[in-house]
C-alpha positions in Angstrom: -1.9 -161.5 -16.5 0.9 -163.6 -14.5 1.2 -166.0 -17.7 2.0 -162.6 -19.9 4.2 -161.4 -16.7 6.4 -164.6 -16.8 6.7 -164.5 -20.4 8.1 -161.0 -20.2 10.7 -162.0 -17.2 11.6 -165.1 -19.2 12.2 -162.7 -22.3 14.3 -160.4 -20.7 15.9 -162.9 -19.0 17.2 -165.1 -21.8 16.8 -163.0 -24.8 17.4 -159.7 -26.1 15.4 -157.4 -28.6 16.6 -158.3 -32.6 16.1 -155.7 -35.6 12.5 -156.4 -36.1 10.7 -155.4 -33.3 8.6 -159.2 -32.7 12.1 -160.9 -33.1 14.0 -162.1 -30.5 17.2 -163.5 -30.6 18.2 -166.7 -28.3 20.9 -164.6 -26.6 23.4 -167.8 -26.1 21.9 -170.1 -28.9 25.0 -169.5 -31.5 26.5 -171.7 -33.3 29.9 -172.9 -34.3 31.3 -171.9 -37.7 29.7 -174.3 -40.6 27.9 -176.6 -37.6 24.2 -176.8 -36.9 24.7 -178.7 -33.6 23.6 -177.2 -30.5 25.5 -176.8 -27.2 24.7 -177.6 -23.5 25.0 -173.4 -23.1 21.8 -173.9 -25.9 20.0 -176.5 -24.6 19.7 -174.8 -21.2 18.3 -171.9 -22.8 16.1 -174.2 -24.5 14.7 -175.8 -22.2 13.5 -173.0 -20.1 11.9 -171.6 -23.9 10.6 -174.5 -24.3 8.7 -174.3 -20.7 7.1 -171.2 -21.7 6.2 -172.0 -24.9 4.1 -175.1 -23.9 1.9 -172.6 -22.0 1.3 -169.9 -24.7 -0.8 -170.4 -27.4 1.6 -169.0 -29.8 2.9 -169.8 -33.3 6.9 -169.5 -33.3 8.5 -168.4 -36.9 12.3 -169.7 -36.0 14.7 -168.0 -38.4 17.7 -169.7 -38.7 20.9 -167.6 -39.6 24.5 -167.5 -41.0 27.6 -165.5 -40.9 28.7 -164.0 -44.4 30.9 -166.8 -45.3 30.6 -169.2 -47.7 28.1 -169.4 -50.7 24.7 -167.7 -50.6 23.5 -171.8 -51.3 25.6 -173.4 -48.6 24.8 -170.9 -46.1 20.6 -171.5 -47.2 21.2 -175.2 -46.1 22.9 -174.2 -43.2 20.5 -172.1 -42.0 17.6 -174.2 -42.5 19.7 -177.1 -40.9 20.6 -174.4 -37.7 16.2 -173.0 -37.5 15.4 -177.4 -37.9 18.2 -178.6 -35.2 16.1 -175.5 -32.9 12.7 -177.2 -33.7 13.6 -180.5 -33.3 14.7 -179.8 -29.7 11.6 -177.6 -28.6 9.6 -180.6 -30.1 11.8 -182.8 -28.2 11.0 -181.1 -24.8 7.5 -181.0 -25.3 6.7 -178.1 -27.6 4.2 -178.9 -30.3 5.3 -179.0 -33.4 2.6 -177.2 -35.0 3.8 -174.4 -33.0 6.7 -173.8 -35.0 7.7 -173.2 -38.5 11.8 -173.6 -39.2 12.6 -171.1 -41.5 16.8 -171.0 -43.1 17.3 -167.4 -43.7 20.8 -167.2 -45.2 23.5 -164.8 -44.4 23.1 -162.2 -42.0 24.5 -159.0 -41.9 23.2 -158.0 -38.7 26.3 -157.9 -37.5 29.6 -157.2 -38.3 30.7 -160.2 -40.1 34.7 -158.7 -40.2 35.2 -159.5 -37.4 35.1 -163.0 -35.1 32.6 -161.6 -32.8 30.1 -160.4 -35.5 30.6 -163.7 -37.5 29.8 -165.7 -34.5 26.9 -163.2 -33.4 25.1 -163.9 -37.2 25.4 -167.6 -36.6 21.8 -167.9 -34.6 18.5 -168.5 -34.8 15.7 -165.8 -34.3 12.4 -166.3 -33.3 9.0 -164.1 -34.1 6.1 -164.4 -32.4 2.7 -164.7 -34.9 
C-alpha cells in the first residue's frame, strides 16, 4: 500500500491527468518546435519517473506527440523520435527497457495549436500505464 501511495504523490506531483483517463502527461517534458532533444527542466522530471518506475512492475506505452505543424509524415518521425529520446533516458537511469514501448503518435490536437501556448503544450510525450 505505501508503494501504490508514493506512486499516487509522485503522480500528482509531476504529472497531470491527459484525455484518456490511464494517460498522463509529463507536465514539464515539452519540447521545442521541430526538436526531439530533452531539457534539464525534463530530465529532472525524469529522473524522479524513472525512480518509480524501477519499483513497479508496470509496462509504460510512451506516446510521443506533435504540434499541428508541418506534414502528417514529418511530424510521425518526430514524434517517434520525441516517445524514443523519452525511452532512451528512462533506460538510461535504470528503467528496463522492456518496460517501455515508444510509440510516435503524430499531431495532436489536444490543444489549441493557434496559438504558441497550445502548439508548445502538443509537443509532449504521454505515457499509459498497461
Amino acid at each position: 500500500m505505501a508503494d501504490q501511495n508514493a506512486l499516487n504523490q509522485f503522480v500528482a506531483d509531476v504529472f497531470y491527468t491527459g484525455a484518456a483517463e490511464e494517460a498522463l502527461v509529463l507536465h514539464g517534458v515539452n519540447f521545442a518546435f521541430d526538436s526531439y532533444a530533452l531539457d534539464a527542466k525534463a530530465q529532472g522530471i525524469l529522473d524522479e519517473a524513472a525512480a518509480v518506475l524501477k519499483e513497479k512492475n508496470v509496462h509504460v506505452t510512451l506516446e510521443g506527440w506533435t504540434d499541428s505543424i508541418g506534414t502528417d509524415a514529418y511530424n510521425k518521425v518526430l514524434s517517434q523520435n520525441r516517445a524514443n529520446a523519452v525511452k532512451a533516458y528512462l533506460v538510461e537511469q535504470g528503467v528496463p527497457a522492456s518496460k517501455l514501448t515508444a510509440i510516435g503518435m503524430g499531431k495532436s490536437f489536444k490543444y489549441d495549436n493557434a496559438t504558441e501556448e497550445g502548439r508548445y503544450l502538443n509537443r509532449r510525450v504521454e505515457l499509459l500505464f498497461n
